[in-house]
VOGU-3710 file (C-alpha; in Angstrom, 3 decimals, decimal comma):
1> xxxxxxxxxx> -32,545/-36,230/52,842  -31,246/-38,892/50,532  -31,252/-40,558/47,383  -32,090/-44,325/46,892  -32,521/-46,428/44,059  -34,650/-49,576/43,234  -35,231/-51,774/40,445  -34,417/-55,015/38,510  -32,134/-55,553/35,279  -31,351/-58,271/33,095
11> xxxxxxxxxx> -28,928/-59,491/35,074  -30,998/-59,682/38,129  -34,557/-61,022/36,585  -35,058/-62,691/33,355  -37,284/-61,182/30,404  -41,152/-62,942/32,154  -40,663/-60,894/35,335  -39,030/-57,418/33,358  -41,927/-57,287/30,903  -44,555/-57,773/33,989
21> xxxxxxxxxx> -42,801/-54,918/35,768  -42,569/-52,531/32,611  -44,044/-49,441/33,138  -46,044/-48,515/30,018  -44,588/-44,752/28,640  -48,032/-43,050/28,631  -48,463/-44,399/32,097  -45,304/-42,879/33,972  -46,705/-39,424/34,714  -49,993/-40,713/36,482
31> xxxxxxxxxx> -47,438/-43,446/38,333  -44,826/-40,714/39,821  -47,640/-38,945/41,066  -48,953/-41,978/42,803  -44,791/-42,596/43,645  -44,567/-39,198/45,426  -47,693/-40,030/47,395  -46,081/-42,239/49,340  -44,988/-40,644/52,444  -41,803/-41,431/52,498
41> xxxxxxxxxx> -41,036/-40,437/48,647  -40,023/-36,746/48,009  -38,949/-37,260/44,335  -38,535/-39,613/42,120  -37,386/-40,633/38,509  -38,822/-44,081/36,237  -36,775/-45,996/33,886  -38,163/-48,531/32,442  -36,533/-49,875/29,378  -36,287/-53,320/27,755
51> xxxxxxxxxx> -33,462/-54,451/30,278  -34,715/-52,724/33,327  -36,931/-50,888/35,582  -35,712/-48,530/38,299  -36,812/-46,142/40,490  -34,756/-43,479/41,254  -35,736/-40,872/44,730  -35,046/-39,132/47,442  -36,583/-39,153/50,984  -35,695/-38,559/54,517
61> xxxxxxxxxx> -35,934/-42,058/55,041  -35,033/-44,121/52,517  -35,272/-47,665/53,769  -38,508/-47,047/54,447  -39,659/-45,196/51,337  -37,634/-48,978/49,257  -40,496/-50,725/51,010  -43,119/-49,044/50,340  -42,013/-48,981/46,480  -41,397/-53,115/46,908
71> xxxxxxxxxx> -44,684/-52,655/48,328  -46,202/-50,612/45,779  -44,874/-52,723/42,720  -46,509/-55,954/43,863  -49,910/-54,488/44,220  -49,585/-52,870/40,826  -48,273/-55,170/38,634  -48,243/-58,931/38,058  -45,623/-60,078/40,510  -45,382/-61,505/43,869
81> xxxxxxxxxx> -42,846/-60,743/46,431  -41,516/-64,663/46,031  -41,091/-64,385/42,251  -38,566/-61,073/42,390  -35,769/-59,773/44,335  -35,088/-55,902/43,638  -31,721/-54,101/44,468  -31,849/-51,870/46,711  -29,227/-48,661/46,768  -28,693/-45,693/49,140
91> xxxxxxxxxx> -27,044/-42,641/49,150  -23,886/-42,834/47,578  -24,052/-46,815/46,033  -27,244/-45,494/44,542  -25,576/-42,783/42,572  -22,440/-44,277/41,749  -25,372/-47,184/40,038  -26,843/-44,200/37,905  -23,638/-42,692/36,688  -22,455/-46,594/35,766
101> xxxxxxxxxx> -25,868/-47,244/33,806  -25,627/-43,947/32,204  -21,788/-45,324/31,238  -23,129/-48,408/29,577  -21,166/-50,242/32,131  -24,422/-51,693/33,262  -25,642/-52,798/29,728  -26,585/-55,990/28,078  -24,462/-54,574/25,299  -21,100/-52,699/26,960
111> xxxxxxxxxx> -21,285/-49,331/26,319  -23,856/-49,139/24,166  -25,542/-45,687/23,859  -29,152/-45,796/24,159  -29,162/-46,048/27,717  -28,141/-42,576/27,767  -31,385/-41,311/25,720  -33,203/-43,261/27,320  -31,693/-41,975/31,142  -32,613/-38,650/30,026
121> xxxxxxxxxx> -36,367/-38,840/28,453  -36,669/-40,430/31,793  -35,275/-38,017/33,502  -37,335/-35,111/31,019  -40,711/-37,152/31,733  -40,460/-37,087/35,647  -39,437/-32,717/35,502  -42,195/-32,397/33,475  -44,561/-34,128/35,950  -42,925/-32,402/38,598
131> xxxxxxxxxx> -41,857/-35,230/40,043  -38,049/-34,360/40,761  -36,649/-31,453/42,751  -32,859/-30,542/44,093  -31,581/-33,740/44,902  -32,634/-35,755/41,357  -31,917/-32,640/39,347  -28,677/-32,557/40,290  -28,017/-36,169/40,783  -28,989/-36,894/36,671
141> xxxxxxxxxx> -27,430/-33,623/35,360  -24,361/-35,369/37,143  -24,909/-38,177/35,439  -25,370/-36,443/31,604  -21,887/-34,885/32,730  -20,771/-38,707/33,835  -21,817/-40,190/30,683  -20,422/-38,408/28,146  -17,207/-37,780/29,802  -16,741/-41,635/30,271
151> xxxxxxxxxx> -17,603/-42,392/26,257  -15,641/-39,272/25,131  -11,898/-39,949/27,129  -12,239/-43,912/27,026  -12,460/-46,778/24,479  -15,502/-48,641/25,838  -17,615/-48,014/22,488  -14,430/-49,237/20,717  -14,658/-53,076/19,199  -17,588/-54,700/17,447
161> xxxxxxxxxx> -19,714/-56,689/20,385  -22,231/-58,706/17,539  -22,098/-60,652/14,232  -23,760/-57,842/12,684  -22,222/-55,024/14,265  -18,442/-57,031/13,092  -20,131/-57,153/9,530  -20,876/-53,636/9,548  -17,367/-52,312/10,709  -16,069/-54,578/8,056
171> xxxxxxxxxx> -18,144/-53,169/5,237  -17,096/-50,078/6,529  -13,428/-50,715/5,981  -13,914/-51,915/2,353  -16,171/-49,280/1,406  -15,629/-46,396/3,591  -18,499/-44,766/4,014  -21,974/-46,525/3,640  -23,779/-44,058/2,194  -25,229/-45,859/-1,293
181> xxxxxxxxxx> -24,094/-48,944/-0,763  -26,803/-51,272/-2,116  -27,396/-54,667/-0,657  -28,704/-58,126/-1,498  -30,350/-60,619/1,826  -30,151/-64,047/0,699  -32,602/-65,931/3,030  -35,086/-64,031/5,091  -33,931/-64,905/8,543  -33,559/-63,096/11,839
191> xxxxxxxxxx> -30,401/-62,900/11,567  -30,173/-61,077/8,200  -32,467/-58,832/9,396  -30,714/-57,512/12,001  -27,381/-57,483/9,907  -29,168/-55,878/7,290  -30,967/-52,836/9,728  -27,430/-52,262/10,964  -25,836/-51,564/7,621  -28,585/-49,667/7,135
201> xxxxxxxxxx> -28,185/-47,413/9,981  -24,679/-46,626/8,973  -26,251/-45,200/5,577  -26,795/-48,418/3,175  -29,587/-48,304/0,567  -31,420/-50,123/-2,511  -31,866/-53,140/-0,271  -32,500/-56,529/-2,444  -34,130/-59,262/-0,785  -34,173/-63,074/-1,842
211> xxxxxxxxxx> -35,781/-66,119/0,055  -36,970/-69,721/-1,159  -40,212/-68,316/0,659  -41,364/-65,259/-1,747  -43,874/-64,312/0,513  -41,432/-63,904/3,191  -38,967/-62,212/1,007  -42,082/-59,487/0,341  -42,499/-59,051/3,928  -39,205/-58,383/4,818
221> xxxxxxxxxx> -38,215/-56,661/1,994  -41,396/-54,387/2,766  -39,689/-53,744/6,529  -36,665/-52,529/4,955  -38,083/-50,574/2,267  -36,303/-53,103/-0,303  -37,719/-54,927/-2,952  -38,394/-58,858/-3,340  -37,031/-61,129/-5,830  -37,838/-64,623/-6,367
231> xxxxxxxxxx> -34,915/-66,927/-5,531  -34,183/-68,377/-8,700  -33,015/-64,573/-9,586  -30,886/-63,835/-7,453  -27,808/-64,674/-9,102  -28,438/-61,964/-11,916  -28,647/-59,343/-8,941  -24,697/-60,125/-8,019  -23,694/-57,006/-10,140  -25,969/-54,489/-9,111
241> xxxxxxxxxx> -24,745/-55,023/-5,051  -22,006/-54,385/-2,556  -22,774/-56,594/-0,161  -24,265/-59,929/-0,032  -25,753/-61,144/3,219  -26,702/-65,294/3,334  -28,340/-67,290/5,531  -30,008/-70,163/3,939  -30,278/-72,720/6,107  -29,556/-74,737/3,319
251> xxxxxxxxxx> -27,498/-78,057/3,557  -25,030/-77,163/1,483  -23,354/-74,037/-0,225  -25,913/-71,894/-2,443  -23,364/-69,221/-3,806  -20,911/-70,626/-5,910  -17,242/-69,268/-6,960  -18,723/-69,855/-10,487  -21,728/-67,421/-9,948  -19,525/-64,533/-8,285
261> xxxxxxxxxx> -16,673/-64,630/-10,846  -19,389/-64,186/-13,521  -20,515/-60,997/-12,220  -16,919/-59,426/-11,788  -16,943/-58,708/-15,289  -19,811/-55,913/-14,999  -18,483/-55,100/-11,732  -15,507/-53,189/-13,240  -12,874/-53,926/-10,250  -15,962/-52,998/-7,535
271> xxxxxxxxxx> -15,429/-54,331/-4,668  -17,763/-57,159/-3,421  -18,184/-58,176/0,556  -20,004/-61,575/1,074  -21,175/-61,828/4,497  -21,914/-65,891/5,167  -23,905/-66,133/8,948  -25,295/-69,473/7,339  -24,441/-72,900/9,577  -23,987/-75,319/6,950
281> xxxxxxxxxx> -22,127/-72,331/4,993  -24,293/-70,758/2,119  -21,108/-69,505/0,390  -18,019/-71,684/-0,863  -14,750/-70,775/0,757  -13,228/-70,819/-2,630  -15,021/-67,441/-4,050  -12,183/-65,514/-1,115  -9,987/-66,194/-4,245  -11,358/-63,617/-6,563
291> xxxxxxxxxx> -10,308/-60,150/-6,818  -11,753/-58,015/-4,996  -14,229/-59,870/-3,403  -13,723/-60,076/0,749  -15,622/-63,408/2,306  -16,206/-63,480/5,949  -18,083/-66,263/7,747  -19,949/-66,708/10,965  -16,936/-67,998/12,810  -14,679/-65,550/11,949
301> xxxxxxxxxx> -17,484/-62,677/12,877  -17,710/-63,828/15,961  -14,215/-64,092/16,601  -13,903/-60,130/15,909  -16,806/-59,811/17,956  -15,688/-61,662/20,714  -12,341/-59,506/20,516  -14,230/-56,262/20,544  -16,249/-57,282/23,970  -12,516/-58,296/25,671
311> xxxxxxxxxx> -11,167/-55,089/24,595  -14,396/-53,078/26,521  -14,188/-55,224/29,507  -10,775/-54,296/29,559  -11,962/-50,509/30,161  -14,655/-51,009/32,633  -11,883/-50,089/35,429  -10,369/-46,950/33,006  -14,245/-46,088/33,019  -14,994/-46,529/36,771
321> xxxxxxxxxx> -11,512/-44,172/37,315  -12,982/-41,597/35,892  -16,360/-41,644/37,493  -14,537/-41,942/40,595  -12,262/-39,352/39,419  -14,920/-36,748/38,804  -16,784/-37,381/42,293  -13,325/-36,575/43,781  -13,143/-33,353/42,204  -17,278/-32,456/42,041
331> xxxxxxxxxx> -17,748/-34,083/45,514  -20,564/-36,500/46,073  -21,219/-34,796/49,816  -23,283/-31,992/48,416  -25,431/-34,636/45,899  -26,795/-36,901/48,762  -25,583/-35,463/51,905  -23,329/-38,232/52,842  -19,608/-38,429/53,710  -17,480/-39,991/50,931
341> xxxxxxxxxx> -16,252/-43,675/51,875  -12,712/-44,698/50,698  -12,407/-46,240/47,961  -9,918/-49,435/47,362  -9,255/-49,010/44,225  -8,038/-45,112/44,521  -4,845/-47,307/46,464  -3,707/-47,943/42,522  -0,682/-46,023/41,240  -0,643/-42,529/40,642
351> xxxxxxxxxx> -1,742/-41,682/36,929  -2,928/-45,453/36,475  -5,544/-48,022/37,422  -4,638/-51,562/39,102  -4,448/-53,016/35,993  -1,716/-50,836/34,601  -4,070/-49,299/31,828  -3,208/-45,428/31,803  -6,141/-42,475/33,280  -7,427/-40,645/31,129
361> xx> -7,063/-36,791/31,888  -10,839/-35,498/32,598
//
């Protein structure tokens, strides 16, 4: 007996093919039943998120049990044989794939977390349906172990990897904690709106919103739980907020030095963060001179957030050590049956990884 894995990702098949692929949540029980029916299928495990779908098992003979599941994919969704190419795992590349994607090595976003929720109300789903046995219980309780060993003795959740996750560690440097921290969207763009959820997340509140477009200003504000203001107010609003987020598309600067120096007054030495993701720039470069008001514009976000991606890259291979390093001591053999294969990149030296970057101790 051993385990396989098959599936697509965003880095195999763009977003057209994923979504035709997606397994719908309330659907997954009835389709691991119809999974394990397959003769060659003993267990198996569904994950289907935004940025993949993958089916996880274990059979006595795998390759034949991947093409039945090819098989059974193209007669039950919208896709032909020509339009996708899965990947196809066994044994121990198939586990070593689970443990990276429960990482967030394999993520659109590096080492983002969500996966791992995700990985396990799969994982929940497919018990409950009695769908998995011995060989997928203890392959994903390996990988629980996996995951939060990698995020807990690494940095690859360390660094900003958006605009708006840059803006938000920012804010969070000025103010500390977010908890309170009221803030004013100036232009009701996409952008904003995902700048704006992420401060929220972190514990920002009182959420002001102001567009040219009032209607649009209602709906978003009505997503946020914020209120709408027409845009001819929303200069008065400067002393009430923390943070200002613009994104006019405007041809040329909207918030002047003149209007932010006017609120200081009534600020009483509060700071004030500007966040300007506007190309023209809504906000003139000149209002950095104030006290205690911190500017920050869509080049220099990205810069920071471009930094924070090269800094996880740098720790894929720190994280990958310690995956290996844990199948060393756990041992793979008894998970899928297989002998262990060497592994080139154990030939780095002792108590680093090729690069030079140090182990962490497990």
């Amino acid at each position: 007996m051993s385990i396989f894995c098959l599936g697509v990702n965003h880095k195999t098949a763009p977003v057209e093919i994923r979504e035709r692929l997606a397994f719908a949540e309330s659907s997954i029980p009835s389709h691991l039943e119809e999974i394990r029916g397959l003769v060659e299928v003993n267990e198996a495990v569904v994950l289907s998120t935004c940025n993949r779908v993958e089916i996880y098992g274990a059979s006595e003979e795998p390759g034949k049990a991947l093409e039945g599941l090819v098989e059974y994919l193209v007669n039950h969704f919208e896709v032909t044989r020509g339009e996708v190419e899965f990947y196809r795992k066994e044994a121990e590349e198939a586990a070593h794939h689970l443990f990276e994607v429960a990482s967030g090595l394999d993520s659109m976003v590096l080492g983002e977390t969500e996966i791992f929720g995700q990985i396990k109300k799969a994982y929940a789903t497919a018990q409950t349906s009695g769908a998995t046995s011995r060989r997928m219980n203890k392959l994903f309780q390996q990988s629980f172990s996996i995951g939060k060993l990698v995020r807990s003795s690494t940095r690859i959740q360390q660094g900003s990897t958006s605009v708006g996750s840059a803006a938000v560690d920012l804010a969070e440097k000025i103010f500390g904690k977010l908890d309170g921290c009221r803030v004013m969207i100036i232009g009701a763009g996409e952008m904003s709106r995902i700048t704006a959820q992420s401060l929220r997340s972190r514990g920002a509140s009182s959420i002001i919103v102001s567009n040219r477009s009032f209607d649009k200003a209602e709906e978003l504000a009505e997503e946020l739980d914020g209120k709408a203001v027409r845009f001819d107010d929303w200069g008065s609003y400067l002393d009430q907020v923390d943070i200002v987020i613009s994104s006019t598309g405007a041809p040329h600067a909207v918030v002047k030095k003149e209007a932010v120096a006017r609120s200081l007054d009534d600020r009483r030495g509060h700071p004030l963060f500007l966040i300007d993701i506007a190309v023209p720039r809504d906000i003139e470069d000149e209002v950095n001179e104030l006290d205690n008001v911190y500017l920050y514009n869509i080049d220099q976000l990205t810069r920071i957030a471009n930094d924070g991606v090269a800094r996880r890259e740098r720790q894929i291979e720190v994280c990958r050590t310690v995956i290996h390093r844990f199948l060393d001591e756990k041992g793979i053999e008894a998970l899928a049956e297989i002998p262990s294969r060497h592994r080139s990149d154990d030939n780095a030296t002792a108590g680093e990884t090729s690069s030079g970057e140090p182990i962490p101790n497990s």
